[in-house]
Phi, psi and omega in degrees: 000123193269098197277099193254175171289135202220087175003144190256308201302339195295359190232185221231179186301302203281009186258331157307319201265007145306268212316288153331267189341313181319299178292357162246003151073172189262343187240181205293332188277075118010127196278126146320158187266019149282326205282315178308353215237308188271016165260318214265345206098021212221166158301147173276315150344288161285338150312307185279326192285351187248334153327288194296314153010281198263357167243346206068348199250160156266174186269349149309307202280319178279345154296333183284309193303321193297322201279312200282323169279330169303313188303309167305306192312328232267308179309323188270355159213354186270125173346322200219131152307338187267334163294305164315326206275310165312292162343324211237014175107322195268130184334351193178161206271333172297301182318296167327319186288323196321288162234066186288291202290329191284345170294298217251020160070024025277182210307131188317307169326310189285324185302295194293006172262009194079029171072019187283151170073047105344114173238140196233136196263177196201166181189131150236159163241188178220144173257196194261337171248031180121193142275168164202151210240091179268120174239141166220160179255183159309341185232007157148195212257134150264355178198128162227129168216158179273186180174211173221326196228114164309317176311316197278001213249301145340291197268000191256306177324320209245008124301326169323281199231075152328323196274308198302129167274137192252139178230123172286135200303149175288194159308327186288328189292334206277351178264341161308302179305327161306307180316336196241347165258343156292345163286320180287331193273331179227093269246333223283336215290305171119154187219104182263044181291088210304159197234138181231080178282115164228121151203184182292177192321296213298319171292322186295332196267329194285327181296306147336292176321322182288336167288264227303016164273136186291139162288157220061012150211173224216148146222180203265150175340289152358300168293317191283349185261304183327300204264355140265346174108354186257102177252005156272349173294017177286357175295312202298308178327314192284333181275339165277357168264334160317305196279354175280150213240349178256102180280174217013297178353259194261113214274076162325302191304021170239355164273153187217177181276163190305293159315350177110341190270153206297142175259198176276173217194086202296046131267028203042149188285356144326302196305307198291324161335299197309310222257000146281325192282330179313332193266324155312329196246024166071002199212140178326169158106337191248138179081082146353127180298127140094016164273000000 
């Protein structure tokens, strides 16, 4: 792709960051962030803080996602593996093999089988708001989700990953799970966790955007499609705060309607009440259960 310079002031916020996503093109060979900095008009400095900015992603990182949701559609429907590995751009197969598991969180053979012998260790406890249900893999937690019933908590994990073996966790485990319920109950401890994120680009970017909101404040859907760079994209935005599987991890419960007031919340919107005012007033206790 032949990359020429283009004034940075001439496009409007959501027309840059098209324009870069454009510039980086479908294939394994990725435009460096000089050559990107000098088709746009820019610093490679301002270029990258204002990319990561409006997507959350750097535009490495966001070549990898993209590149990474193709490859899944492709394992999911294309006749061969190796027709998925071209499709999704990359030149030659070695490469690919390189960062298959680092694309697909594991081996491509296991992605297309659907995750079968996946083993995911698992634990619930209980909080002041219910259970909650933490799962992780080898490379980090995939799922916390809350609830009323630990049983309910289980089967909704083992629809996640139908394929996957779940072994419930040792003593070592039990101190991660301490980390996300010393988090619900006092939001200020802070929740510091390697993450094993898997969705699409377009989810992967909106959930970034949802860490970088701070506890105790909030934004709206709205806000979120914008500072990704979609700002028409707000349905989607809401279906991709629907589809997240890391409750606080990645805090969904920190977006609101335009007006301020609370949307839906799969983990019912009592629970996303508590956990904003607990995160407002800095401490357990605040914003009553089932209120």
């Amino acid at each position: 792709m032949t990359l020429t310079s283009e004034p940075l002031v001439s496009r409007a916020p959501a027309d840059w960051v098209a324009k870069v996503c454009d510039l980086l093109g479908d294939g394994e060979n990725v435009p460096s962030l000089d050559a990107l900095a000098l088709a746009m008009g820019c610093s490679p400095g301002h270029l990258h803080r204002r990319f990561k900015a409006a997507t959350g992603l750097t535009p490495k990182a966001f070549a990898a996602a993209r590149r990474a949701e193709r490859l899944r559609e492709g394992l999911a429907t294309a006749p061969r593996v190796t027709d998925a590995i071209y499709a999704a751009g990359f030149g030659s197969s070695g490469r690919f093999y390189e960062s298959a598991t680092q694309l697909l969180g594991m081996t491509p053979s296991r992605y297309r089988a659907g995750g079968r012998d996946e083993r995911l260790r698992f634990a619930v406890a209980q909080t002041s708001l219910g259970a909650v249900l933490v799962a992780s893999s080898d490379k980090g937690v995939v799922a916390i989700l809350m609830g009323d019933e630990p049983d309910a908590l289980v089967r909704e994990l083992q629809d996640r990953f139908a394929r996957a073996e779940l072994v419930g966790a040792d003593a070592t485990y039990e101190a991660l799970i301490a980390q996300v319920v010393g988090f619900v109950e006092a939001p200020s401890l802070g929740l510091d966790l390697p993450l094993d994120i898997r969705g699409t680009a377009f989810q992967q970017r909106v959930w970034q955007a949802l860490q970088a909101i701070p506890a105790g404040e909030t934004a709206t859907y709205t806000q979120i499609a914008a500072r990704i760079g979609q700002p028409a994209a707000v349905r989607a935005v809401a279906s991709a705060c629907a589809a997240n599987p890391l409750a606080v991890a990645v805090p969904c419960h920190r977006v609101v309607r335009t007006d301020g007031s609370l949307s839906g919340y799969a983990w019912g919107v009592a629970r996303k009440r508590a956990l904003l005012a607990r995160e407002a007033e800095g401490g357990p206790g605040a914003g009553r259960w089932g209120g």
